[in-house]
DOMIMAR-362858 format. One line per field, with one value per residue (C-alpha): x, y, z; residue in one letter; residue number from 0. Coordinates in Angstrom, 3 decimals, padded with zeros to 6 digits, m for minus. Example, Ala and Ser with C-alpha at 12.3 -4.5 7.8 and 13.67 -1.06 7.14 Angstrom:
<nodes>
east	[012.300,013.670]
north	[m004.500,m001.060]
up	[007.800,007.140]
r	[A,S]
k	[0,1]
</nodes>
This chain:
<nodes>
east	[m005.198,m007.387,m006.721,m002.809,m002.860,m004.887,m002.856,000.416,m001.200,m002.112,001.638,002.981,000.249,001.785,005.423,005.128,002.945,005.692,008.557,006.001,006.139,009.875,011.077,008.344,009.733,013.123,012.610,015.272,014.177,015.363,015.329,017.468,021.556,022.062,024.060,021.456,019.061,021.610,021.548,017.824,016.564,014.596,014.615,012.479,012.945,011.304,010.843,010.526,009.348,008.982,005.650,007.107,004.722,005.380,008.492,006.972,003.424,000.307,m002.847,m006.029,m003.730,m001.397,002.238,003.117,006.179,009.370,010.918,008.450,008.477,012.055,012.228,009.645,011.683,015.096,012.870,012.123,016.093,016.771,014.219,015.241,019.278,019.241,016.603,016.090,012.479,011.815,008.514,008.623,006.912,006.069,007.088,007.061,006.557,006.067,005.777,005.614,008.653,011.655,014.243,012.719,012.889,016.800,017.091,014.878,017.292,020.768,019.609,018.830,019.955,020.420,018.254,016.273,015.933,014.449,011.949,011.721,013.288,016.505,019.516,022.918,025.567,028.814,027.964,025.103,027.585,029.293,026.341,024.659,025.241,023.079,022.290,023.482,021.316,018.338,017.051,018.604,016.500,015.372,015.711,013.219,012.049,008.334,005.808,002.015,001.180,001.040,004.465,006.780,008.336,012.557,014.738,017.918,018.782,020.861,017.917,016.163,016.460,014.827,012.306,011.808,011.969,010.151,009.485,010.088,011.503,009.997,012.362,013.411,015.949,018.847,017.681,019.800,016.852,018.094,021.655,020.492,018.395,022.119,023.773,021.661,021.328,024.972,025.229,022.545,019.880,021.744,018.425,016.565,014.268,013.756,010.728,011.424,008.686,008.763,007.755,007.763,004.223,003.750,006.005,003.869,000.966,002.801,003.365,m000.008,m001.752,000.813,002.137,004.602,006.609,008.622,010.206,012.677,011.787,012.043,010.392,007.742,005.778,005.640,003.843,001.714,000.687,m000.041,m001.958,m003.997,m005.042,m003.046,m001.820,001.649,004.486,007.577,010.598,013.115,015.917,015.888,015.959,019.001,019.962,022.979,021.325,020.801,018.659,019.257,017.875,019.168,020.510,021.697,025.519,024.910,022.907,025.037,022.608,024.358,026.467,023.282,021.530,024.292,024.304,020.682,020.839,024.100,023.053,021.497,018.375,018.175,018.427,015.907,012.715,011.094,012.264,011.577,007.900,008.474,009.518,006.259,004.004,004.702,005.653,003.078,003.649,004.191,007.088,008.341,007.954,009.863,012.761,012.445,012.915,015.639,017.514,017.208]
north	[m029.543,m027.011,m024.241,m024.809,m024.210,m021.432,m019.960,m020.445,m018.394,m015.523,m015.761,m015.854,m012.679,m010.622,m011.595,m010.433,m007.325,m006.378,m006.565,m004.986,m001.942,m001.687,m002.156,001.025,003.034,002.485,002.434,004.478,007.800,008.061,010.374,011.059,012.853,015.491,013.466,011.124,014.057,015.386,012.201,011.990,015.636,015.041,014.622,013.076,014.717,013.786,016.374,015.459,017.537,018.188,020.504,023.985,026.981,029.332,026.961,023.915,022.397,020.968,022.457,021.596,018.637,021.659,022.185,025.530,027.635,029.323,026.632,024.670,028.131,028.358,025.046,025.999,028.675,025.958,023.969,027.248,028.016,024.135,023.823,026.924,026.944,023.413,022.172,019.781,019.165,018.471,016.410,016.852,014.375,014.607,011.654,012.154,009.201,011.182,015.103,015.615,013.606,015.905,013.128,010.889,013.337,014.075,010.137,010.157,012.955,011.097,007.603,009.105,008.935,011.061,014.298,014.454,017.280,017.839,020.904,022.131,024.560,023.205,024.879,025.106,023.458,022.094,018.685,018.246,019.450,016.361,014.435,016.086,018.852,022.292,024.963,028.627,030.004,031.957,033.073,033.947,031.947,033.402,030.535,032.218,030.521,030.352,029.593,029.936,033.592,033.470,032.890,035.499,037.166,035.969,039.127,037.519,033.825,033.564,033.931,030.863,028.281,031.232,032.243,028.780,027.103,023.942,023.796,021.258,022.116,020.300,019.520,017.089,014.984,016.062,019.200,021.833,023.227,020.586,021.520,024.785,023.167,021.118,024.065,025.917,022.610,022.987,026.589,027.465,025.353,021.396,020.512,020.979,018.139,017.119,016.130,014.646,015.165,014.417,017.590,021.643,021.631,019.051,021.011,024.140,022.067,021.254,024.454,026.064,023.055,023.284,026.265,024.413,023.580,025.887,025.123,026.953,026.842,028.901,032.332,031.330,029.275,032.004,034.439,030.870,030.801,034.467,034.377,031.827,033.886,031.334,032.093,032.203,034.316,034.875,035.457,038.109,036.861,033.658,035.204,034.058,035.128,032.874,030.154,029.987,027.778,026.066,023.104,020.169,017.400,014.162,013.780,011.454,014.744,016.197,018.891,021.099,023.222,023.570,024.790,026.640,029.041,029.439,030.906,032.738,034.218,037.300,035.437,035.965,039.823,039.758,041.457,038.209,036.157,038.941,038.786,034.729,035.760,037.988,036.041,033.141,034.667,037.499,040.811,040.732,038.869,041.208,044.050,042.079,041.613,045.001,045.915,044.395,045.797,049.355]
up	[063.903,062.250,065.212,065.031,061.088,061.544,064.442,062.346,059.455,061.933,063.170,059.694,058.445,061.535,060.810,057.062,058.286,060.265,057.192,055.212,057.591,058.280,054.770,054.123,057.025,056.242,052.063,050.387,048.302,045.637,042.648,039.151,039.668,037.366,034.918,034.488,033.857,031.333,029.063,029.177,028.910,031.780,035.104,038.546,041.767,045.221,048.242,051.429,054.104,058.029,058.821,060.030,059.580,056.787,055.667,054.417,054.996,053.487,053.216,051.726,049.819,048.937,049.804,050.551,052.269,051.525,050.839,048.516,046.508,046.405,045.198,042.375,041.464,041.322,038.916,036.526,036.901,035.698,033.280,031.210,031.595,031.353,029.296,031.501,031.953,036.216,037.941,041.292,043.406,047.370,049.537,053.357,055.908,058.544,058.281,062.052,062.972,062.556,063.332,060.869,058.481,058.638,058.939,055.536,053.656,054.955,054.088,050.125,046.752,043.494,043.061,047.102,048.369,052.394,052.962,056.415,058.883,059.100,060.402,058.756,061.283,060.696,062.607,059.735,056.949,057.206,056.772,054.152,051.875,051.882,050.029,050.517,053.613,052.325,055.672,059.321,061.897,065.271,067.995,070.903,074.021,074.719,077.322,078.091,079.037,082.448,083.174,084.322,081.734,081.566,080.400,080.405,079.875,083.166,085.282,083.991,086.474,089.323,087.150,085.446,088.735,088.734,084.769,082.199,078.497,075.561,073.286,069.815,069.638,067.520,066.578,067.385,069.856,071.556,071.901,073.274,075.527,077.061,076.597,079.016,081.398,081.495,082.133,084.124,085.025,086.037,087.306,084.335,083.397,079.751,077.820,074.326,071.943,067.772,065.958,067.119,066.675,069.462,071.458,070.773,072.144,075.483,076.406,075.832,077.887,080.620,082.001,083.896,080.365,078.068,074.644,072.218,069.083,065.529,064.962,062.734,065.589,067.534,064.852,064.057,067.485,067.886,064.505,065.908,068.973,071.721,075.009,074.303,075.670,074.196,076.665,075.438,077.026,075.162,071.509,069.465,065.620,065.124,063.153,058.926,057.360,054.601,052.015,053.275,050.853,051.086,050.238,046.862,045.340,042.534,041.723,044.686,042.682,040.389,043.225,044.689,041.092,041.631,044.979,044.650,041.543,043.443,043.635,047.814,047.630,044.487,045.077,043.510,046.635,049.508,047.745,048.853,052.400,053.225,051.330,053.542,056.675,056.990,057.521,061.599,061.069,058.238,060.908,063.517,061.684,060.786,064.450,065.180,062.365,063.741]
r	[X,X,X,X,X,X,X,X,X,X,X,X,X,X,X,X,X,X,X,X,X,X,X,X,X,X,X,X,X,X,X,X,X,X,X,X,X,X,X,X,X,X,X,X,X,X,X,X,X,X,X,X,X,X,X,X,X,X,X,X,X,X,X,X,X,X,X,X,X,X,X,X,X,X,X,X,X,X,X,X,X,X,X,X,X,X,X,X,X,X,X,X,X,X,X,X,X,X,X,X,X,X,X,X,X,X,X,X,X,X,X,X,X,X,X,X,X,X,X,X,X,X,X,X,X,X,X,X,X,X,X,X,X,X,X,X,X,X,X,X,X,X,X,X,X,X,X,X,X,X,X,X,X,X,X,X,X,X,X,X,X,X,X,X,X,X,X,X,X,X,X,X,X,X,X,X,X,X,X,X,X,X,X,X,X,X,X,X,X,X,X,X,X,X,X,X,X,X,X,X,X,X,X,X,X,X,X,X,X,X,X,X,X,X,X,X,X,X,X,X,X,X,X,X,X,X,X,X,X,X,X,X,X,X,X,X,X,X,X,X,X,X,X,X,X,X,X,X,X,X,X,X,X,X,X,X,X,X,X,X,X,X,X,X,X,X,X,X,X,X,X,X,X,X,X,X,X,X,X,X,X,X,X,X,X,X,X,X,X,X]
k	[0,1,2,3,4,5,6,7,8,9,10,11,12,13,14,15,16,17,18,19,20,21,22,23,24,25,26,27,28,29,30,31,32,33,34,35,36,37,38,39,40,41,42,43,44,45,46,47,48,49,50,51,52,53,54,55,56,57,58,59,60,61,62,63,64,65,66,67,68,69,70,71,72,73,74,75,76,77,78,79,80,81,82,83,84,85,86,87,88,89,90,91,92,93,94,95,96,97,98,99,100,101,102,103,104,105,106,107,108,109,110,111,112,113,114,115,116,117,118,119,120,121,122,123,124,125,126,127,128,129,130,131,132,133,134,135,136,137,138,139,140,141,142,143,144,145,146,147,148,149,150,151,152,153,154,155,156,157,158,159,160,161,162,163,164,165,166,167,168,169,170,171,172,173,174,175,176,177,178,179,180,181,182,183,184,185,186,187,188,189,190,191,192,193,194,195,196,197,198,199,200,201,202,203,204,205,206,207,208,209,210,211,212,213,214,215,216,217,218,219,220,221,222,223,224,225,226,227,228,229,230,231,232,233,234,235,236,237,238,239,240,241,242,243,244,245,246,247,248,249,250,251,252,253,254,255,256,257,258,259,260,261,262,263,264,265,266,267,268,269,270,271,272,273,274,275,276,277,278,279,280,281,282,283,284,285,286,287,288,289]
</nodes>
């Protein structure tokens, strides 16, 4: 009789363990709307984030990246026109899951705001609301070193032959990804992976793999001395990134002033851009100006 009590209570413990972790996956965040702040004089925010190098990431228990100094600068903007004083707390379940992260942003409430690389797309807009673009994103396709180099994007499937892209699912990597399955390569097999960074991994262990991803892994990656190849012929500037908020945020026409008030052409926020993004990449998009 003992056993069978015992074995219930296990049953029970494992039962409750797993509530316990669901209702924390799927727990809402949430954080004060702008009229509430305006009543109070003050106000609690929560950022959540996706790692993406030079955009938003922790180190040494820090958060850093354009968009965690943009943000910064958002609370400065608030806190003086406003007089609204801001805390800003961190909450991320999972930094290297992409797709939880959007999942995290569209499921929130009040004054959220998502950090990461994301891209501006009219699909997403009726999701979630954005902030003016502060930076024009580089999509580029990449591969381990020894693979041939592709020079134009219709050649993939002979030079690719054989390969398999890593990509996330829906990012809008990979709606290139079926948009060149469709066009040019039918045969094209998939890998699904849940972050950029893993997808970085892939293709340095296997040369057999390829991913398109934003600039900023690439000058990560070369930074860090890997054998990584970037392939001209998959470079594409059509994307804008954006912060991403969930629809119930009324501090988007707050944040909307900010930004539109010169702010992105300020030498203040191209001091943001090359203190994050290093001088390499400054030079790049230099080049491609010209």
């Amino acid at each position: 009789m003992n056993h069978l009590v015992d074995k219930r209570k296990i049953q029970c413990a494992i039962v409750l363990g797993l509530l316990l972790n669901t209702s924390l996956l799927f727990a809402q965040l949430k954080g004060d709307t702008y009229a509430t702040a305006k009543s109070k004089g003050s106000a609690n925010w929560v950022f959540t984030y996706a790692e993406s190098p030079g955009f938003s990431s922790k180190k040494n228990g820090k958060m850093t990246g354009i968009t965690v100094d943009l943000m910064n600068k958002f609370e400065e903007y608030v806190e003086k026109k406003e007089d609204i004083e801001v805390n800003v707390t961190y909450q991320s379940k999972d930094p290297n899951n992409f797709t939880l992260f959007l999942e995290e942003v569209k499921q929130a409430r009040g004054g959220v705001f998502g950090l990461s690389n994301t891209t501006i797309t009219e699909e997403r807009k009726r999701i979630y609301n954005f902030s003016p673009p502060y930076i024009t994103n580089i999509g580029m396709v990449l591969t381990h070193n020894s693979v041939p180099t592709l020079n134009s994007i219709s050649e993939i499937a002979e030079k690719f032959a054989g390969m398999t892209v890593v990509t996330i699912k829906n990012s809008t990597n990979e709606k290139w990804v079926k948009d060149i399955k469709s066009k040019y390569y039918p045969g094209l097999k998939v890998e699904y992976v849940t972050s950029f960074g893993k997808a970085m991994d892939a293709i340095v262990a296997d040369p057999k793999k390829f991913t398109n991803v934003d600039f900023t892994y690439y000058f990560e990656a070369i930074q860090n001395r890997q054998p990584v190849k970037r392939h001209p012929g998959g470079d594409e500037s059509t994307e804008q990134f954006g912060i991403i908020i969930p629809k119930s945020n009324d501090w988007a026409s707050l944040l909307d002033e900010f930004m539109s008030n010169e702010f992105v052409t300020s030498v203040e926020y191209k001091k943001i851009i090359a203190d994050n993004l290093g001088q390499s990449a400054m030079k790049f998009f230099e080049t491609l100006k010209k």
